[in-house]
MDAnalysis code that builds the backbone (N, CA, C; Angstrom):
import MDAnalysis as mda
import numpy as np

u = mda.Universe.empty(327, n_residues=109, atom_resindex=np.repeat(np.arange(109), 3), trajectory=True)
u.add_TopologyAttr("name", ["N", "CA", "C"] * 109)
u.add_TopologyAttr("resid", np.arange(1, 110))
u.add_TopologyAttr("resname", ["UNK", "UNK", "UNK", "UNK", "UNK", "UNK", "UNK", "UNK", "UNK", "UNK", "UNK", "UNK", "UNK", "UNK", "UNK", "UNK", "UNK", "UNK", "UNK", "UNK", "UNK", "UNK", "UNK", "UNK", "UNK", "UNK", "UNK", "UNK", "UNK", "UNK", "UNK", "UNK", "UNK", "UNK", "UNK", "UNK", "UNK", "UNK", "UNK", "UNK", "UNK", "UNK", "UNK", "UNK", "UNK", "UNK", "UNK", "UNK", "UNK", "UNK", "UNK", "UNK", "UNK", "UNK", "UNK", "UNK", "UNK", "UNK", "UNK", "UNK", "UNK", "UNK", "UNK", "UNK", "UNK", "UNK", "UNK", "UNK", "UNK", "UNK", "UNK", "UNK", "UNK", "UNK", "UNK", "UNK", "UNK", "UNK", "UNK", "UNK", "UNK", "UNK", "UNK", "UNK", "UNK", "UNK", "UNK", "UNK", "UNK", "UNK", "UNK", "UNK", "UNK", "UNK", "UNK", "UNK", "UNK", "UNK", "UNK", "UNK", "UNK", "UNK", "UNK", "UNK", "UNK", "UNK", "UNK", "UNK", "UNK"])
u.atoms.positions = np.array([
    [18.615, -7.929, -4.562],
    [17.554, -6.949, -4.720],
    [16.527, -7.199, -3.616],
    [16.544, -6.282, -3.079],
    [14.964, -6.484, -1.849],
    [13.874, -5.234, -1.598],
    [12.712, -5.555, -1.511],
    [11.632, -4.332, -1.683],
    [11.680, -3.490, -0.240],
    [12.072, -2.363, -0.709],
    [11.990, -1.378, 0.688],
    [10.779, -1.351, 1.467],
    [10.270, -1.235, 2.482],
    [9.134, -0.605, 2.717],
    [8.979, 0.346, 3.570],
    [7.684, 1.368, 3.853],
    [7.398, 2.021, 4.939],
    [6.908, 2.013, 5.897],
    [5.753, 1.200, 5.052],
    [4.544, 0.490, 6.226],
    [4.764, -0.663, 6.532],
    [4.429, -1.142, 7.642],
    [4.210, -2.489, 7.498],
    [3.162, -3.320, 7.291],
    [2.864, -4.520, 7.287],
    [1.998, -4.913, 6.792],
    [0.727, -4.740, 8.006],
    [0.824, -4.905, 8.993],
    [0.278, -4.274, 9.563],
    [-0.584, -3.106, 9.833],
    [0.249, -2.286, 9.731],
    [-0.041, -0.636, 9.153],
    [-1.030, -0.626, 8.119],
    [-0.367, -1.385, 7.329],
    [-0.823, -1.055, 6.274],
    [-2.485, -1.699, 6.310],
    [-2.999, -2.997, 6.830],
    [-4.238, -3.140, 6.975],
    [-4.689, -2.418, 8.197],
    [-4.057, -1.533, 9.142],
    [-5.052, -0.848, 9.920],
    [-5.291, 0.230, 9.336],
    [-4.903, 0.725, 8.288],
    [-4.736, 2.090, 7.715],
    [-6.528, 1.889, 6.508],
    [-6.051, 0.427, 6.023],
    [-7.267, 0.138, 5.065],
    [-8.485, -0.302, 5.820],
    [-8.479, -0.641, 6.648],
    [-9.626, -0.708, 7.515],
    [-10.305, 0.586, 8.117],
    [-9.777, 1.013, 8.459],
    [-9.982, 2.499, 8.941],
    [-10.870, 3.411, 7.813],
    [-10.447, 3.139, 6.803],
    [-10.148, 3.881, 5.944],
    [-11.576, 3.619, 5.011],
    [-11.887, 1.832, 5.213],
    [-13.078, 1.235, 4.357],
    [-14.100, 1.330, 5.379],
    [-13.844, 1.360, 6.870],
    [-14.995, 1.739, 7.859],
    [-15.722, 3.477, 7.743],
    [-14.660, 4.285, 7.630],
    [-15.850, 5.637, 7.627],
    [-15.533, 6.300, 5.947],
    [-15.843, 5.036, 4.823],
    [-16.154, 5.618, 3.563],
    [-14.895, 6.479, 3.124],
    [-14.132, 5.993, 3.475],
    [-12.877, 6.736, 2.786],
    [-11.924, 5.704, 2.226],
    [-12.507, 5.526, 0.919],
    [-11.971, 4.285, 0.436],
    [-10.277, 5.037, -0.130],
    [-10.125, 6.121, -0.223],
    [-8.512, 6.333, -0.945],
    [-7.791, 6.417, -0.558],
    [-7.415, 6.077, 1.071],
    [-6.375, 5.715, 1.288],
    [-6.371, 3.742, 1.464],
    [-7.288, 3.534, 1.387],
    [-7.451, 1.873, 1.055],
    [-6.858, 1.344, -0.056],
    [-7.943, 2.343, -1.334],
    [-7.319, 1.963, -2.644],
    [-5.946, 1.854, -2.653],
    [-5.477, 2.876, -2.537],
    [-3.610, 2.887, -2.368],
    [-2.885, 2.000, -1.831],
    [-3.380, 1.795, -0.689],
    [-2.835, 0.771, 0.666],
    [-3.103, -0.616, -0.242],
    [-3.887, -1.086, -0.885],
    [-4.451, -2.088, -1.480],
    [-3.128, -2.765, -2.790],
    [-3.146, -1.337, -3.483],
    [-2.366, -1.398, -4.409],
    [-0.356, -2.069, -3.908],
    [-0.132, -1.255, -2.801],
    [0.663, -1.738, -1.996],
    [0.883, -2.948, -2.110],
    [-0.190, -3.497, -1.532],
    [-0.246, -4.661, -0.721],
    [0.182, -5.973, -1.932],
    [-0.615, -5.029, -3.140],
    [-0.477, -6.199, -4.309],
    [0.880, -6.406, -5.099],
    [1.882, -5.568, -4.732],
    [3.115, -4.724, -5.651],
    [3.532, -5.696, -4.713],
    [3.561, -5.717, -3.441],
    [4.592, -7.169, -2.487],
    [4.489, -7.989, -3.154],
    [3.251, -8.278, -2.758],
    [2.895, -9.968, -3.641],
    [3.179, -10.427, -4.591],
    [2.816, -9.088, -5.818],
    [3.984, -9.697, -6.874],
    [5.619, -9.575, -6.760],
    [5.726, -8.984, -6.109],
    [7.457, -8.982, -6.059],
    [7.967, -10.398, -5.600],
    [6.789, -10.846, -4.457],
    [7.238, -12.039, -3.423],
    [6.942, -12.603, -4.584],
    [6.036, -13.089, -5.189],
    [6.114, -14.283, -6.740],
    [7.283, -13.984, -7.348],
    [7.795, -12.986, -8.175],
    [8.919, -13.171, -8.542],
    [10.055, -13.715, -7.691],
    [10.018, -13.245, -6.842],
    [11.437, -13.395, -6.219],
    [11.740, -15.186, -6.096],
    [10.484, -15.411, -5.179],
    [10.334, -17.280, -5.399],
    [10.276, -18.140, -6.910],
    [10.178, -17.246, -7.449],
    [10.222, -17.833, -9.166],
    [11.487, -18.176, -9.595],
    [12.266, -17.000, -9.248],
    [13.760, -16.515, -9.757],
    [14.979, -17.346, -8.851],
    [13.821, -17.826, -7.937],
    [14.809, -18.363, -7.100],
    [14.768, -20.118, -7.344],
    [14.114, -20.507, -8.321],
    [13.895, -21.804, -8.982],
    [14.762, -21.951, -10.101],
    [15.454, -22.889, -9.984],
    [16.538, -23.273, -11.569],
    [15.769, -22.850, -12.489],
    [16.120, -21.848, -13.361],
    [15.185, -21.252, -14.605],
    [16.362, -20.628, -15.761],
    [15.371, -20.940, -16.961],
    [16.709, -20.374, -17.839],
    [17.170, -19.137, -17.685],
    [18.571, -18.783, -18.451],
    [18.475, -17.197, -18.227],
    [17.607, -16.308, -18.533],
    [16.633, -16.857, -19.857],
    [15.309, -15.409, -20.251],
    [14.249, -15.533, -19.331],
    [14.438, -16.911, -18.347],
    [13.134, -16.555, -17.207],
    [13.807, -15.814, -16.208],
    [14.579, -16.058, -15.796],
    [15.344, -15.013, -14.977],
    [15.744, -13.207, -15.131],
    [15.838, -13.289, -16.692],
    [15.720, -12.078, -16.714],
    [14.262, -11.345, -16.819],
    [13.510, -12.229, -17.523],
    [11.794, -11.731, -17.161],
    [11.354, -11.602, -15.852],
    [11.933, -12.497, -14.677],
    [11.781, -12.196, -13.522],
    [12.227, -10.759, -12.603],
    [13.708, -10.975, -13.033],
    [13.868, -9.686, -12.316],
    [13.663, -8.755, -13.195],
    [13.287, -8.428, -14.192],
    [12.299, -6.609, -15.028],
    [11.170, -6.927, -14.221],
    [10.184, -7.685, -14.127],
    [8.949, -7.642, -13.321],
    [9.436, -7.190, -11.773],
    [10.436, -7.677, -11.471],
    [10.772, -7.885, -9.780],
    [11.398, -6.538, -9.943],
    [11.931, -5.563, -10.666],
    [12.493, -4.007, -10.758],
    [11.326, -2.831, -10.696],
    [10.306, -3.609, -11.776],
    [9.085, -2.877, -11.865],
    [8.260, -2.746, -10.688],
    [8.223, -3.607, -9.487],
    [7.264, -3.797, -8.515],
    [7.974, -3.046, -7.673],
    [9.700, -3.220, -7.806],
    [10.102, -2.168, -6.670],
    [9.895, -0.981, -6.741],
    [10.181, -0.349, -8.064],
    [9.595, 1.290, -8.371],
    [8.295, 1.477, -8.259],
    [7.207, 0.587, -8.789],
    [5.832, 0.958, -8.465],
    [5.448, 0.806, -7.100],
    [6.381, 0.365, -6.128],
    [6.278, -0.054, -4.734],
    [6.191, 1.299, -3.878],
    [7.514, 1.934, -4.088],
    [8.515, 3.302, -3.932],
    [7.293, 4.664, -3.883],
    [6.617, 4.589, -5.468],
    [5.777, 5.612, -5.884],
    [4.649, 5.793, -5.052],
    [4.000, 4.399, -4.666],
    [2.804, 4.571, -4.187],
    [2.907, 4.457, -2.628],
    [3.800, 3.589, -1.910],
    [4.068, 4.276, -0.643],
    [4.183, 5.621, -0.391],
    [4.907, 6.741, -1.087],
    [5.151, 8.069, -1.416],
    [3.264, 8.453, -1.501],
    [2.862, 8.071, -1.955],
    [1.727, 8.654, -2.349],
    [1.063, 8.027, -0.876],
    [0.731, 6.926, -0.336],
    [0.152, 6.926, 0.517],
    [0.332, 7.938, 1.691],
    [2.077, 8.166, 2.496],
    [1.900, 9.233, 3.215],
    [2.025, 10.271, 2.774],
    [1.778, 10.642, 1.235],
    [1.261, 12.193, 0.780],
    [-0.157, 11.869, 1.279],
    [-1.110, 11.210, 1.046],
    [-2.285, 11.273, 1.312],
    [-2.952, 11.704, 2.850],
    [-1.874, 10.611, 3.445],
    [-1.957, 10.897, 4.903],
    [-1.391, 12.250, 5.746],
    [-0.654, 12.196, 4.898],
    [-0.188, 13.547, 5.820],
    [-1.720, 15.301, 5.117],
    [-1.833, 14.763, 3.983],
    [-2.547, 16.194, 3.741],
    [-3.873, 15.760, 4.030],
    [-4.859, 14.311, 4.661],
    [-5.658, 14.260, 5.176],
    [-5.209, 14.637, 6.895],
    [-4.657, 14.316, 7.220],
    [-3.696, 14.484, 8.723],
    [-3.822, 13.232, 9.904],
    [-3.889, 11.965, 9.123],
    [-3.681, 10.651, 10.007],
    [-2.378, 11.238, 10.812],
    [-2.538, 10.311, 11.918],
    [-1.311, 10.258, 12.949],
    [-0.291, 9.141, 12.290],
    [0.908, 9.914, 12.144],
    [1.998, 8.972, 11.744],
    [2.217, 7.596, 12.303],
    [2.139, 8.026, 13.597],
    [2.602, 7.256, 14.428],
    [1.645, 5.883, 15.094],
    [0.281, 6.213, 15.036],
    [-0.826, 5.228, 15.418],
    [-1.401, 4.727, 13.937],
    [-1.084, 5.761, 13.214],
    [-1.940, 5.163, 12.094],
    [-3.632, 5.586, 12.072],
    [-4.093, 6.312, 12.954],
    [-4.856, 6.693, 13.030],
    [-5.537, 7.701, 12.374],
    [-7.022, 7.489, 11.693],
    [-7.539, 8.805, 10.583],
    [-7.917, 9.905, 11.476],
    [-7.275, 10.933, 11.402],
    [-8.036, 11.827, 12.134],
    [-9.654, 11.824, 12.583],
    [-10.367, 12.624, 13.482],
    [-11.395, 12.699, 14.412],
    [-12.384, 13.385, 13.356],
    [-11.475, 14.457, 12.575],
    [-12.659, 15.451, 11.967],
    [-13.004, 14.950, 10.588],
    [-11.903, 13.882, 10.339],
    [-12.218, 12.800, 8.794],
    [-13.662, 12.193, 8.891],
    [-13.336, 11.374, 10.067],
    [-14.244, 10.579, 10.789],
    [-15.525, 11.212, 10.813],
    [-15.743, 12.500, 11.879],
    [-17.027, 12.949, 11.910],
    [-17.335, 13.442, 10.522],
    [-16.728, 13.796, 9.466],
    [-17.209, 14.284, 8.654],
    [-18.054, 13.461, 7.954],
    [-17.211, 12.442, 7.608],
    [-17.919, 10.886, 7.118],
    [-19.020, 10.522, 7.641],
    [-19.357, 10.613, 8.867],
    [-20.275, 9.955, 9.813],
    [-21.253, 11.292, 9.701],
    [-21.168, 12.471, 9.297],
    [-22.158, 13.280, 8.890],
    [-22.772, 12.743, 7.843],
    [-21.965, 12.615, 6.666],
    [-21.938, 12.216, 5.092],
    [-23.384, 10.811, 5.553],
    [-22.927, 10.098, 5.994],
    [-23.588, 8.750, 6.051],
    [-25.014, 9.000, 6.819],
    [-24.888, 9.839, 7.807],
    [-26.357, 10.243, 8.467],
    [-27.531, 11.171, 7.469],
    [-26.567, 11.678, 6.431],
    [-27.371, 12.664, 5.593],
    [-27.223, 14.229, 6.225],
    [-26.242, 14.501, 6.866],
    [-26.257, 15.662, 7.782],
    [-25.656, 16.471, 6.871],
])
């Protein structure tokens, strides 16, 4: 069993940075959530991979099944987000008019 991904980890903190710099925390939140669905997967997986009885093993991998589907969903949802805000796929970049809009928002404009 191994967790697919889209982003990388990388990506994925330039996307949340971006994202926590001009007040647009929801594609962070998401990206965040991400980030935490690895982590637990990576705990299971190193758990499961320790001599353990069979009911820890099977508690491991339902948790380690669950992180892959909640993994799946919210990547899906991150480039739904991105694409209908209109980041660049490819740089990872928040669009210009996100940005100024935000940077209106914050001036009081």
């Amino acid at each position: 069993m191994s967790l697919e991904t889209k982003f990388t980890n990388t990506q994925l903190r330039r996307i949340n940075l971006q994202a926590i710099l001009y007040l647009c925390s929801c594609p962070s939140q998401v990206g965040m959530q991400i980030d935490s669905l690895r982590k637990l997967y990576d705990y299971q997986a190193n758990c499961s991979d320790r001599r353990r009885s069979e009911l820890q093993q099977k508690v491991h991998q339902r948790i380690a099944e669950a992180a892959i589907a909640a993994h799946a969903i919210m990547e899906d949802c991150l480039l739904d987000v991105m694409q209908l805000e209109g980041w660049d796929p490819v740089t990872m970049t928040m669009p210009d008019d996100l940005r100024t809009m935000l940077e209106l928002e914050i001036d009081g404009g």
